[in-house]
C-alpha positions in Angstrom: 86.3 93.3 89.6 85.4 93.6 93.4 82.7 92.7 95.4 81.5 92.8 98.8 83.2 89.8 100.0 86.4 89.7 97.8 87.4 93.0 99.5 87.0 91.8 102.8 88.8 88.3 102.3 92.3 88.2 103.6 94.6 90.2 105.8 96.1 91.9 102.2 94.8 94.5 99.8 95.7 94.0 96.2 94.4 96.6 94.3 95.9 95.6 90.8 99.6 96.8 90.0 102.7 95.5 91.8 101.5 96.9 95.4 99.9 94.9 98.2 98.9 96.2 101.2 97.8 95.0 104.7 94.1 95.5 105.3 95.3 96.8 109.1 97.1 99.4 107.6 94.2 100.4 105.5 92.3 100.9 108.7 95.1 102.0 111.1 95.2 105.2 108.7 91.2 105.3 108.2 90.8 105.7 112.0 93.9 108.1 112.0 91.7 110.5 109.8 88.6 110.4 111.2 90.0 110.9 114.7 92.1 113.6 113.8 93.5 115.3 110.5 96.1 113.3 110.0 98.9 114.2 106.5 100.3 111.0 104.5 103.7 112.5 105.8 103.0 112.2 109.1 101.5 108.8 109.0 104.2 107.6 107.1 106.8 108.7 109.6 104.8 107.5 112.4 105.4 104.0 110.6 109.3 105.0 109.8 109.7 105.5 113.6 108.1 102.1 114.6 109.9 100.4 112.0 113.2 101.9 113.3 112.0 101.1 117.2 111.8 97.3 115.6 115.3 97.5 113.5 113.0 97.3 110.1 114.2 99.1 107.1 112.4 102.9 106.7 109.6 103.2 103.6 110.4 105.2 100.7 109.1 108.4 99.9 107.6 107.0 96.8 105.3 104.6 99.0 103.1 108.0 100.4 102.2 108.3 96.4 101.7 104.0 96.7 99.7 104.2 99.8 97.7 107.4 99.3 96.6 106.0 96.0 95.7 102.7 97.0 94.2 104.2 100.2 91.8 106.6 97.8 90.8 103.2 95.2 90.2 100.8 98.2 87.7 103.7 100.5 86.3 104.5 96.8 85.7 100.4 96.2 84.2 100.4 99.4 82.0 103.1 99.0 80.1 102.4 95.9 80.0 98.7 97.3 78.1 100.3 100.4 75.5 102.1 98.1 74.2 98.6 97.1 76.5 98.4 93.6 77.0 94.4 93.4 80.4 94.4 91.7 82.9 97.2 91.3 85.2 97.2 88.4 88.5 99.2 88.2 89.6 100.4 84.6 92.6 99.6 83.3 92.9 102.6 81.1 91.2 105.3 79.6 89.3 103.0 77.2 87.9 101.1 79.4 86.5 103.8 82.0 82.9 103.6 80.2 82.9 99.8 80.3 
C-alpha cells in the first residue's frame, strides 16, 4: 500500500519484488520521454556507456524488462495518487486485484 508521502520518502523506489530503484533514475527517464521519444534500449545504453566512462559493470538486458515495469507501476502509483485516491494498493495476484 502507497500513499502520497511513502512514495516520495527516500532516494530509492521499492515497488515490491527483489528490485529497488533510485528515485533519480525514475525521473532522469520521465524527463527523457517527455522531452523526446526516448526507447528503454536507448536509455539503457545511455546508462551502459556512463557506467563504462566510470569503470562500473554494464546492466543486463533483463533489467529493461525490470525498469520498464517498475517505471510503468511507479507513474501508475503516482497517477491515481494525483486524482485524490488516498492510498494505492498493488495486487499481489490475480485474487487479490478486486480487493
Amino acid at each position: 500500500t502507497f500513499t502520497s508521502d511513502s512514495l516520495q520518502y527516500g532516494d530509492m523506489v521499492h515497488l515490491g519484488g527483489a528490485e529497488v530503484f533510485e528515485r533519480r533514475l525514475i525521473e532522469h527517464y520521465t524527463s527523457q520521454l517527455v522531452s523526446k521519444a526516448s526507447s528503454w534500449q536507448k536509455f539503457v545504453d545511455g546508462l551502459n556507456l556512463s557506467a563504462f566512462n566510470s569503470n562500473l559493470i554494464e546492466s543486463k538486458r533483463d533489467w529493461r524488462k525490470r525498469f520498464a515495469t517498475a517505471f510503468i507501476k511507479y507513474k501508475t502509483i503516482e497517477f491515481d495518487l494525483s486524482l485524490g485516491t488516498m492510498t494505492v494498493s498493488i495486487p499481489t495476484s490475480v485474487r487479490d486485484f478486486d480487493d
